[in-house]
C-alpha positions in Angstrom: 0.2 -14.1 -1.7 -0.8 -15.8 -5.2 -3.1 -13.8 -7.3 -4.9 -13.5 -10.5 -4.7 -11.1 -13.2 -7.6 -10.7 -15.5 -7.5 -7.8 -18.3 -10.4 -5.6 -18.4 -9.6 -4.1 -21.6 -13.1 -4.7 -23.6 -15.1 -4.1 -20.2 -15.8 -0.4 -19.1 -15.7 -0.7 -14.9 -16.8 1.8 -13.3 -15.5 3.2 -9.9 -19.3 2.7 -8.7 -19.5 -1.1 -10.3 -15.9 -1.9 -9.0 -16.5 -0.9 -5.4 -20.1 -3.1 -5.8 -17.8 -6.1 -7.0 -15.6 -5.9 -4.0 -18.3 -5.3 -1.4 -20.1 -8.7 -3.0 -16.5 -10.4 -2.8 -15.5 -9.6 0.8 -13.2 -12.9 1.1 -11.1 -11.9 -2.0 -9.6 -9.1 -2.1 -9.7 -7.1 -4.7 -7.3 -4.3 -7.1 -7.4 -2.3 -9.9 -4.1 -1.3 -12.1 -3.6 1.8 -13.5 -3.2 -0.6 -16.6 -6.9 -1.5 -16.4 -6.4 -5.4 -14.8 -8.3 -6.7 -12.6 -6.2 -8.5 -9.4 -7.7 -11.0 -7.9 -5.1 -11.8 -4.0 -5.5 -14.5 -1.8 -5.0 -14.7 1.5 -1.4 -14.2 3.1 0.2 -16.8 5.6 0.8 -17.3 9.2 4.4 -15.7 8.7 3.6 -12.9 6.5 0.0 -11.5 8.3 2.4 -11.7 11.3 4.9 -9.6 9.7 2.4 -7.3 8.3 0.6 -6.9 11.9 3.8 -5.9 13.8 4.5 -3.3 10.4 0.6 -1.7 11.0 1.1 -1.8 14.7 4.7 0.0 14.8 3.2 2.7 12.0 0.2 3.0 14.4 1.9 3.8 17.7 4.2 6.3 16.1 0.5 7.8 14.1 -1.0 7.8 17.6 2.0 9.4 19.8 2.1 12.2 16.9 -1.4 13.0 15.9 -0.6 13.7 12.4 -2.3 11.4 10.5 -4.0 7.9 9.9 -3.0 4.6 9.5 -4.8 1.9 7.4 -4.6 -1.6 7.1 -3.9 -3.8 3.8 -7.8 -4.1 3.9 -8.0 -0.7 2.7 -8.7 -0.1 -1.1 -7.5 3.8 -2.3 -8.4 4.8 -5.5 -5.5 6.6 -7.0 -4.9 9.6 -8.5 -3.4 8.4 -11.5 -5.6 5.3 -11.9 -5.6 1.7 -10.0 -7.5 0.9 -6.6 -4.5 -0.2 -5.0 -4.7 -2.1 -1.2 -1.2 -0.9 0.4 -0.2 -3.6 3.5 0.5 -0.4 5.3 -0.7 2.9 4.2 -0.3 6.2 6.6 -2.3 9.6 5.0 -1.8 13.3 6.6 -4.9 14.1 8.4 -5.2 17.5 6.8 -5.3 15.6 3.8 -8.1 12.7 5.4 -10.1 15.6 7.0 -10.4 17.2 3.6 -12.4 14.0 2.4 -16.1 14.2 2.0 -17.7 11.7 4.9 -18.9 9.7 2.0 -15.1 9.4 -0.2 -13.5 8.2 3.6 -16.2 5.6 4.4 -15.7 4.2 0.4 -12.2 4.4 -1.7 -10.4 6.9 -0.4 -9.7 9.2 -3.6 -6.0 9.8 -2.9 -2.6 8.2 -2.4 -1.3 7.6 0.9 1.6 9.9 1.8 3.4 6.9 2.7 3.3 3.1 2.1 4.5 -0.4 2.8 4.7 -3.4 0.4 5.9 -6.5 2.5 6.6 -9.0 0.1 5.3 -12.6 0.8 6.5 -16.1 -0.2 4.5 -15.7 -3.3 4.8 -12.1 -4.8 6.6 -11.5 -7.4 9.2 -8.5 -6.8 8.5 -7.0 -10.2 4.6 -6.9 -9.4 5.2 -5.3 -6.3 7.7 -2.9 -8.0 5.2 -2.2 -10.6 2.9 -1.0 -7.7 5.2 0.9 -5.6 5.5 3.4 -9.3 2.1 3.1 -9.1 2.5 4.8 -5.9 5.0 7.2 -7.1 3.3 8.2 -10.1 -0.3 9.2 -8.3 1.6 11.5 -5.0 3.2 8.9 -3.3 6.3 11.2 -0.8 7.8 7.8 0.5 7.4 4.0 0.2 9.4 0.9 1.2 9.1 -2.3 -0.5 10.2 -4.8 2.4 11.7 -8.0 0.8 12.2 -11.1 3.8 12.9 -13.4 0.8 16.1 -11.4 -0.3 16.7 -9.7 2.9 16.4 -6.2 1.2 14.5 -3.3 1.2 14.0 -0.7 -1.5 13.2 3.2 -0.7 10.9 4.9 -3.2 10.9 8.6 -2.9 9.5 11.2 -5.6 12.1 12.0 -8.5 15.0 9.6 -6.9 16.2 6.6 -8.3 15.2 3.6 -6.2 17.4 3.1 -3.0 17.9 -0.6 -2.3 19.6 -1.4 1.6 20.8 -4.8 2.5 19.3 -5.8 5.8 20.1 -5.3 8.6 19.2 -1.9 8.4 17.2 1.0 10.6 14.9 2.8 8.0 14.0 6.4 8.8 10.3 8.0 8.2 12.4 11.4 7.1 10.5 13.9 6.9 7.2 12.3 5.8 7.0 10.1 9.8 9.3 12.7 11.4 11.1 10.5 13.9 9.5 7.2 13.0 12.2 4.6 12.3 12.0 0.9 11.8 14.8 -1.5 12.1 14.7 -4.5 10.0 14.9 -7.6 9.7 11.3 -7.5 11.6 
C-alpha cells in the first residue's frame, strides 16, 4: 500500500471535521496519527486483499464459534484512546467492551482500541510505519497485536509491557488469552 503523509500541525481537525473528510473521501482511505498527520492509503493488491480476507475470515469464524466479541475489517476507522484514527487490517473488540458503546460512537469511530489487531504488511509498507502503528496500538490499550511481514517471512508479537517478540515463519501464533484457543499458522 503506498500512502501519503501530510502534517497537520498549523490546522486544528476536529474529530467531527475528520470523520466529514473521510465520509466525503470514501475511495481513499483515510488515518490520523497520534502525531497529528494526516495518512492518505491507497488501495492494496490482488495478493495482499487476498491475504488480508483469509486473516478477517479466520478471526471471524473463531469470533463467531465463541461469541465473545466482534470483528472488523481494515475499513474500520477507531479513534484511539491516546490519539490517531487508526484503520487496523484486522481488529477484534470484547463485546462487553462494544456493548458499552453509545449506538451513535459504534455506527461512527469507534472511541477505543481494539483488544486485538493485525497489521499485514504489503509490498509497499514500510515496516517502521507499520511498527510505529502497532505502539500506537500499544500505547492507547492494545492486550495483543501481530505485525504479519510476507516480505521477510516474519512476524512480530506486540503485547503490553514486553519487548517485541519477532518469530521466523513458519510458525503457529496463539490468540493466548486475549482469542482463547484461536491460533493461526503462518505463512498464510
Amino acid at each position: 500500500m503506498t500512502y501519503t503523509v501530510l502534517s497537520l500541525e498549523a490546522v486544528e481537525l476536529t474529530d467531527e471535521q475528520f470523520y466529514r473528510l473521510c465520509l466525503a473521501n470514501p475511495d481513499r482511505p483515510l488515518e490520523r496519527t497520534a502525531k497529528g498527520e494526516l495518512v492518505i492509503m491507497s488501495p492494496v493488491g490482488g495478493r495482499s486483499g487476498n491475504r488480508e480476507a483469509g486473516l478477517i475470515s479466520r478471526v471471524w469464524n473463531w469470533s463467531e464459534s465463541t461469541q465473545l466479541g466482534y470483528v472488523f475489517s481494515s475499513s474500520t476507522i477507531f479513534r484511539l484512546p491516546n490519539g490517531g484514527d487508526r484503520l487496523p487490517d484486522v481488529a477484534w473488540v470484547r463485546r462487553e467492551r462494544w456493548d458499552a458503546l453509545s449506538p451513535e460512537d459504534q455506527e461512527k469511530f469507534p472511541p477505543l482500541c481494539p483488544d486485538f489487531v493485525i497489521e499485514l504488511r504489503s509490498r509497499t509498507d514500510t515496516v517502521s510505519a507499520l511498527q510505529e502503528k502497532m505502539q500506537e496500538y500499544l500505547n492507547s490499550g492494545l492486550s495483543l497485536g501481530w505485525l504479519i511481514d510476507p516480505q521477510q517471512e516474519q512476524v512480530e508479537i506486540y503485547r503490553p509491557k514486553e519487548p517485541v517478540q519477532t518469530l521466523s515463519f513458519p510458525v503457529q501464533l496463539s490468540g493466548e488469552s486475549v482469542l482463547p484457543d484461536f491460533t493461526l499458522n503462518l505463512p498464510l
